[in-house]
LOMI-830370 format. One record per residue (C-alpha): residue in one letter; z, y, x; residue number from 1; chain. Coordinates in nm, 2 decimals. Last residue first. Layout:
+------+--------+--------+--------+-----+-------+
! rest !      Z !      Y !      X !  nr ! kette !
+------+--------+--------+--------+-----+-------+
!    a !      Z !      Y !      X ! NUM !     A !
...
+------+--------+--------+--------+-----+-------+
// end
This chain:
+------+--------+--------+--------+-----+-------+
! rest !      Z !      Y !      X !  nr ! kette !
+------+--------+--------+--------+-----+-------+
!    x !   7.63 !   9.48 !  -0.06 ! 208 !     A !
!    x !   7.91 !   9.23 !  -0.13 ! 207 !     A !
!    x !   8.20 !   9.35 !  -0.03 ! 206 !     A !
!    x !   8.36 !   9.15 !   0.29 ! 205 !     A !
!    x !   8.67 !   8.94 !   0.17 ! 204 !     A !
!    x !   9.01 !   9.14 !   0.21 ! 203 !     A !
!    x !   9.23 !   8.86 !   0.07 ! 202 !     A !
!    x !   9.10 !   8.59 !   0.32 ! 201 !     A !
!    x !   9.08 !   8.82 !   0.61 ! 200 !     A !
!    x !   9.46 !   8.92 !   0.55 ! 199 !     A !
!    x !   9.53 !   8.52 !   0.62 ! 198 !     A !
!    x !   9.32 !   8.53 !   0.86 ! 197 !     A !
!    x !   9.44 !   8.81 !   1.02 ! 196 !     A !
!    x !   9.85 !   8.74 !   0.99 ! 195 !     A !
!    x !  10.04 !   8.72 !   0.66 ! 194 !     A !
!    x !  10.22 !   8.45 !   0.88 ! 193 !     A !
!    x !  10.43 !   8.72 !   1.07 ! 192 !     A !
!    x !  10.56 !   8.93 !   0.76 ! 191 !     A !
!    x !  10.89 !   8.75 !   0.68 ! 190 !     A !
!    x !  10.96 !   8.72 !   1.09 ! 189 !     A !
!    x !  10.91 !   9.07 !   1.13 ! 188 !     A !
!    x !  11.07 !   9.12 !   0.85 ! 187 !     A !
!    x !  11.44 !   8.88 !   0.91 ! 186 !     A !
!    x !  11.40 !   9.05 !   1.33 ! 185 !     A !
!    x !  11.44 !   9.36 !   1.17 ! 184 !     A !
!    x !  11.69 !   9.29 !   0.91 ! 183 !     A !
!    x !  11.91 !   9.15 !   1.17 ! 182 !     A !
!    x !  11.86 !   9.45 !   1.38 ! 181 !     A !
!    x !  11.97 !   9.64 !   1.09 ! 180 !     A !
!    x !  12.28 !   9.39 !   1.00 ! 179 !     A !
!    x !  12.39 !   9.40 !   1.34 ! 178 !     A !
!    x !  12.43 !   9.81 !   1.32 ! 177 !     A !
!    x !  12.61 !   9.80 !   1.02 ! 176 !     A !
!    x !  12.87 !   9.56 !   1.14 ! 175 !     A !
!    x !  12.93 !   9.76 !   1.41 ! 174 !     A !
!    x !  12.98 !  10.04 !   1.18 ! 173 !     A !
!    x !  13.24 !   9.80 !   0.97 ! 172 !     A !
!    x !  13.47 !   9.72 !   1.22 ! 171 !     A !
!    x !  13.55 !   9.39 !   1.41 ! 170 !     A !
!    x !  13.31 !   9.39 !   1.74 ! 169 !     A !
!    x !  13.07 !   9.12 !   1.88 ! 168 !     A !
!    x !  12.86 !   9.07 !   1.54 ! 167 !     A !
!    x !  12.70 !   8.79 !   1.53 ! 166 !     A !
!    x !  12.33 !   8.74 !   1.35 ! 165 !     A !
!    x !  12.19 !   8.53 !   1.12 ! 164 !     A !
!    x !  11.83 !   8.58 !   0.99 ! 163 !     A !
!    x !  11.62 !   8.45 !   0.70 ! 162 !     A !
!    x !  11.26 !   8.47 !   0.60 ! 161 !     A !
!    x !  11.08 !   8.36 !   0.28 ! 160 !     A !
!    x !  10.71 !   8.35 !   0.22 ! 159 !     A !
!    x !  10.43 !   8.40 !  -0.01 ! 158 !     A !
!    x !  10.06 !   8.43 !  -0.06 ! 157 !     A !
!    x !   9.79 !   8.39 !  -0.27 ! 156 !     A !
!    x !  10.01 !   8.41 !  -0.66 ! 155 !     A !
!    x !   9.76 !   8.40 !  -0.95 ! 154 !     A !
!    x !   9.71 !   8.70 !  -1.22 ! 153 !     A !
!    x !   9.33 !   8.65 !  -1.12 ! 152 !     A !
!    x !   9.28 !   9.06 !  -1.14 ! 151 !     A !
!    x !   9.60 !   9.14 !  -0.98 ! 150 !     A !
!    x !   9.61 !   8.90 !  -0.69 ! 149 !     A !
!    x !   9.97 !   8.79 !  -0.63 ! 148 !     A !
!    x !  10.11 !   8.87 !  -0.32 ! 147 !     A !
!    x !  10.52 !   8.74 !  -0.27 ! 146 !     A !
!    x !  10.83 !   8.83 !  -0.12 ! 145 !     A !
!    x !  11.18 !   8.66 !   0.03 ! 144 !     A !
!    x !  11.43 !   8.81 !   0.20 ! 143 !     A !
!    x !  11.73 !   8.70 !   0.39 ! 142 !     A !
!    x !  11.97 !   8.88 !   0.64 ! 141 !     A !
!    x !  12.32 !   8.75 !   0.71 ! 140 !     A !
!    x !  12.56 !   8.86 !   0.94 ! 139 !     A !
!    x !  12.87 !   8.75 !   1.15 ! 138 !     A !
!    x !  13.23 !   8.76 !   1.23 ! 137 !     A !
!    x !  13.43 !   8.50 !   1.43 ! 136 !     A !
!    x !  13.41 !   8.15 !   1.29 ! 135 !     A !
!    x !  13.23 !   8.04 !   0.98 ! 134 !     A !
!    x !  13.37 !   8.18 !   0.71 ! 133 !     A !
!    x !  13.37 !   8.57 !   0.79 ! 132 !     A !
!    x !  13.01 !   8.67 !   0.64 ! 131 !     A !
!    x !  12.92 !   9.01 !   0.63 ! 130 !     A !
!    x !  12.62 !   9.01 !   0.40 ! 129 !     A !
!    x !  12.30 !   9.15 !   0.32 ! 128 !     A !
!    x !  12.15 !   8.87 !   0.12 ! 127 !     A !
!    x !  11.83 !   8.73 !  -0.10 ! 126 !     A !
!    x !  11.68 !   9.11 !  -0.06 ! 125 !     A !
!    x !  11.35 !   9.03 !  -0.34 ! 124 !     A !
!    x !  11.01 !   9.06 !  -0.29 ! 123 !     A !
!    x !  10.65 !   9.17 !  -0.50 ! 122 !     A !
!    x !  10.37 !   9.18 !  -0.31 ! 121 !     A !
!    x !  10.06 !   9.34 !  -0.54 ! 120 !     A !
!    x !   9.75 !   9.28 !  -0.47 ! 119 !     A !
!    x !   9.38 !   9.46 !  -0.57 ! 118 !     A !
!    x !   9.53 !   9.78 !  -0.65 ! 117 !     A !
!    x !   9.55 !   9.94 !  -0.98 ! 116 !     A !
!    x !   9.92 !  10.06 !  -1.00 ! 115 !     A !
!    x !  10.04 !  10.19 !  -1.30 ! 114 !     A !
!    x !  10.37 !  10.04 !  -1.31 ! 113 !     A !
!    x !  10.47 !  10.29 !  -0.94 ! 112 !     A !
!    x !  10.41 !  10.05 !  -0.69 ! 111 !     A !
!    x !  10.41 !  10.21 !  -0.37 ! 110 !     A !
!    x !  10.16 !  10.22 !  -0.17 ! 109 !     A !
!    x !   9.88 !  10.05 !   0.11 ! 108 !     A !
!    x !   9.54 !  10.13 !   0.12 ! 107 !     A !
!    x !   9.24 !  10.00 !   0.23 ! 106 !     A !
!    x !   9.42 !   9.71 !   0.41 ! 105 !     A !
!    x !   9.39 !   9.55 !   0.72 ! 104 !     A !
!    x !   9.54 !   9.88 !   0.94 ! 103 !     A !
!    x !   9.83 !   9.67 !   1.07 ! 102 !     A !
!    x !  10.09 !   9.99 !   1.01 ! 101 !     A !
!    x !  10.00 !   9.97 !   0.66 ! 100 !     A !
!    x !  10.21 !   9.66 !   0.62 !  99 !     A !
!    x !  10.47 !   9.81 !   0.82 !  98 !     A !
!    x !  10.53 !  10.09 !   0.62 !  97 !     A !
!    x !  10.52 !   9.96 !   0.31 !  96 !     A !
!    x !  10.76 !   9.69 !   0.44 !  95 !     A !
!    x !  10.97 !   9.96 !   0.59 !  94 !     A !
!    x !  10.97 !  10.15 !   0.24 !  93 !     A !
!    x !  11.07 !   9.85 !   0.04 !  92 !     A !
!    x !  11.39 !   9.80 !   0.25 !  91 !     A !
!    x !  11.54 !  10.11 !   0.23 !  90 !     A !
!    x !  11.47 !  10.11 !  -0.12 !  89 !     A !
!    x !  11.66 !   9.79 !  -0.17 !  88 !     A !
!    x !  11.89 !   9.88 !   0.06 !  87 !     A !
!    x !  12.01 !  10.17 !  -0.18 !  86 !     A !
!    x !  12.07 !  10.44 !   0.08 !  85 !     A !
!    x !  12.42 !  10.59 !   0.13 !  84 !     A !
!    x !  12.55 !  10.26 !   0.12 !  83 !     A !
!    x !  12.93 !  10.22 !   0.13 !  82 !     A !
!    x !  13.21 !  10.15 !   0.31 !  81 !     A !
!    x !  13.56 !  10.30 !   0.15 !  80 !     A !
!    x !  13.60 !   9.96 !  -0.10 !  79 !     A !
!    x !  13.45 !   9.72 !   0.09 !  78 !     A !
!    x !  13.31 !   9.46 !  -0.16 !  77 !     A !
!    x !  13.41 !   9.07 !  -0.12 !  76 !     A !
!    x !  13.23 !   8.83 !  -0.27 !  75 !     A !
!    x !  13.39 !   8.46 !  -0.25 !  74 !     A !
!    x !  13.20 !   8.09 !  -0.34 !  73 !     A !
!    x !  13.06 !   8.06 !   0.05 !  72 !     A !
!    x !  13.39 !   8.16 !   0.18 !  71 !     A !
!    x !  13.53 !   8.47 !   0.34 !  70 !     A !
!    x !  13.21 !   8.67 !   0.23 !  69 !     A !
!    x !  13.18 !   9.04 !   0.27 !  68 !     A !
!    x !  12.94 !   9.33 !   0.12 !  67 !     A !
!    x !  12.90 !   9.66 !   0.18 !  66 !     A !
!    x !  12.96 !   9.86 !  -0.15 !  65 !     A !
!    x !  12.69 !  10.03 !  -0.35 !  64 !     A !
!    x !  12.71 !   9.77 !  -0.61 !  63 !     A !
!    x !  12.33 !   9.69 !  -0.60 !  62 !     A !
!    x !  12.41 !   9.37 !  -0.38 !  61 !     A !
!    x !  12.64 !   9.24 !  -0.65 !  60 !     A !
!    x !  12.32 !   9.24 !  -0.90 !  59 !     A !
!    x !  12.11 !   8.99 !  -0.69 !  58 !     A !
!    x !  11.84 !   9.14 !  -0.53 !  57 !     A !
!    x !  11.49 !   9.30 !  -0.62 !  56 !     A !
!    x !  11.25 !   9.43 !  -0.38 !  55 !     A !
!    x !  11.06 !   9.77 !  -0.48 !  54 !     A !
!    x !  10.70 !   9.66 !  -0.57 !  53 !     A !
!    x !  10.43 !   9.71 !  -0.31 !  52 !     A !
!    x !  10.04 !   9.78 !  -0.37 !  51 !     A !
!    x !   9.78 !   9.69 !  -0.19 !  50 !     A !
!    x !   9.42 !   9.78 !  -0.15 !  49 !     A !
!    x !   9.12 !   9.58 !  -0.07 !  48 !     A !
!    x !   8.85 !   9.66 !   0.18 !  47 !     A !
!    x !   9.06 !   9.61 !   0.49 !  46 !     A !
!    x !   8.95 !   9.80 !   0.81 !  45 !     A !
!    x !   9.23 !  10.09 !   0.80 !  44 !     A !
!    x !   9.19 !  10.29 !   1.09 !  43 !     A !
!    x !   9.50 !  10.25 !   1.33 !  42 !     A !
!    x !   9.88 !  10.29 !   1.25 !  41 !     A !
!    x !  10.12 !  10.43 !   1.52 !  40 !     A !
!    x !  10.34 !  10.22 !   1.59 !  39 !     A !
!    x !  10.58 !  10.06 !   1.30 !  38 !     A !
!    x !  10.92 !  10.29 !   1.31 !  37 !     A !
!    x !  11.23 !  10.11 !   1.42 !  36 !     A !
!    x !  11.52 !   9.96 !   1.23 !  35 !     A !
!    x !  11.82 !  10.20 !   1.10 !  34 !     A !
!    x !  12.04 !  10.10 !   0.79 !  33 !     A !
!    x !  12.21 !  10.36 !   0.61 !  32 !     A !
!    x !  12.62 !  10.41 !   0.61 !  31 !     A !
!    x !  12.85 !  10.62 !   0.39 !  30 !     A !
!    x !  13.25 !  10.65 !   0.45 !  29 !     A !
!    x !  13.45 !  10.67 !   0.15 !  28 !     A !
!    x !  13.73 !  10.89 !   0.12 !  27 !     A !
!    x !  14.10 !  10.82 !   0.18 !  26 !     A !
!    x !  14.35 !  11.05 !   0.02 !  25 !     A !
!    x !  14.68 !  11.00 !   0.19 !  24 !     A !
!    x !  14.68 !  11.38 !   0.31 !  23 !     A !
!    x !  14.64 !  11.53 !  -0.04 !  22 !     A !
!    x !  14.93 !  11.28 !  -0.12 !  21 !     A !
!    x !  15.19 !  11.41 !   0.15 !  20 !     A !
!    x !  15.04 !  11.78 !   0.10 !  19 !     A !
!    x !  15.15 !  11.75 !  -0.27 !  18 !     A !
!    x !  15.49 !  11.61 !  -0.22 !  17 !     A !
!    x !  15.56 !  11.90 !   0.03 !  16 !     A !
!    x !  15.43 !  12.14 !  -0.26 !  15 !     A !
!    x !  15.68 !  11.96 !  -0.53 !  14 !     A !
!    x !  15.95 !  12.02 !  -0.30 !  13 !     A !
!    x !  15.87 !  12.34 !  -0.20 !  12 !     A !
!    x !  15.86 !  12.44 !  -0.54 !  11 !     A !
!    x !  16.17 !  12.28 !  -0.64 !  10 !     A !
!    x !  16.34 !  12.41 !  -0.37 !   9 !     A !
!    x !  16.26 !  12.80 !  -0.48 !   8 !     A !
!    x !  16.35 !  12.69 !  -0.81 !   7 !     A !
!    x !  16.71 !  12.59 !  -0.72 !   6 !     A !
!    x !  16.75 !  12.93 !  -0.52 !   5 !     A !
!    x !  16.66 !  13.15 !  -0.79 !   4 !     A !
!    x !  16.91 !  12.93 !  -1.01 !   3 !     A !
!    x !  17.14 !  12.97 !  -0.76 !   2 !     A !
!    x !  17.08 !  13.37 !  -0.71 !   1 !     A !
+------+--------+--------+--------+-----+-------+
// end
């Protein structure tokens, strides 16, 4: 009957110590980045087509994890905060999207390595920070991209665009939402000078 009694302890013992560490497990939360939709896009009137490489960025931005800064030289990676969307993709797609959205190309698409179009823009996501250096909390959006024609092989157009934002409340979804208006306002402003005549000198009329 002791020993019955012993081992019947034991179990609940080891079971109580079991819910205590099933109930500590922490699991990561996911976030994606939100900006709006381009309007509604009109009849394409370019006569070249263009095609868009996924941005690049700088290997601790493909962690997974949202990043912090509390000084310029220190990344910091939130361990249960993590992208459920690759920025980089995210990214790419609203640029494709937007970019077809003004109607001055042909045709607009993803670069898959085959691509025959007449451009290619190729960019890179600089940053997608929290940065907590410079008093209170803020973000930090910067991008940079470039059109290189694809039968000269020569650059025709490029830019950089960056955007810093702060963020009224300490937690990691407000943070979130900053950095997609912050992205917003950092493509908008990356895109603005590719405007018509700078479109009208990469879609030249063809020759009849």
């Amino acid at each position: 009957m002791i020993r019955r009694l012993i081992a019947t302890l034991a179990t609940l013992t080891i079971c109580i110590c079991l819910m205590g560490c099933i109930s500590k497990t922490r699991f990561p939360a996911y976030y994606t980045l939100h900006v709006p939709l381009a309007v509604d896009t009109p009849t394409a009137g370019g006569t070249r087509s263009l095609s868009v490489r996924e941005f690049r960025s700088p290997a601790y931005l493909r962690q997974g994890a949202i990043v912090y800064r509390t000084s310029p030289e220190q990344v910091g990676f939130y361990q249960y905060h993590r992208w459920a969307v690759d920025p980089r993709e995210f990214l790419t797609n609203v640029i494709i999207d937007r970019l077809r959205a003004t109607g001055k190309f042909a045709e607009v698409t993803a670069y898959d390595g085959h691509s025959d179009a007449d451009f290619v823009l190729s960019g890179t996501l600089e940053k997608l920070e929290e940065i907590d250096y410079e008093g209170g909390v803020n973000v930090k959006v910067s991008l940079s991209a470039q059109i290189t024609d694809s039968r000269a092989g020569k650059t025709v157009w490029t830019n950089t665009a960056s955007e810093t934002a702060r963020v009224d409340k300490r937690n990691v979804p407000a943070v979130v939402t900053e950095m997609s208006q912050t992205m917003d306002r950092a493509i908008q402003k990356l895109l603005a000078p590719l405007n018509a005549s700078t479109i009208s000198r990469l879609n030249p009329p063809l020759q009849k």
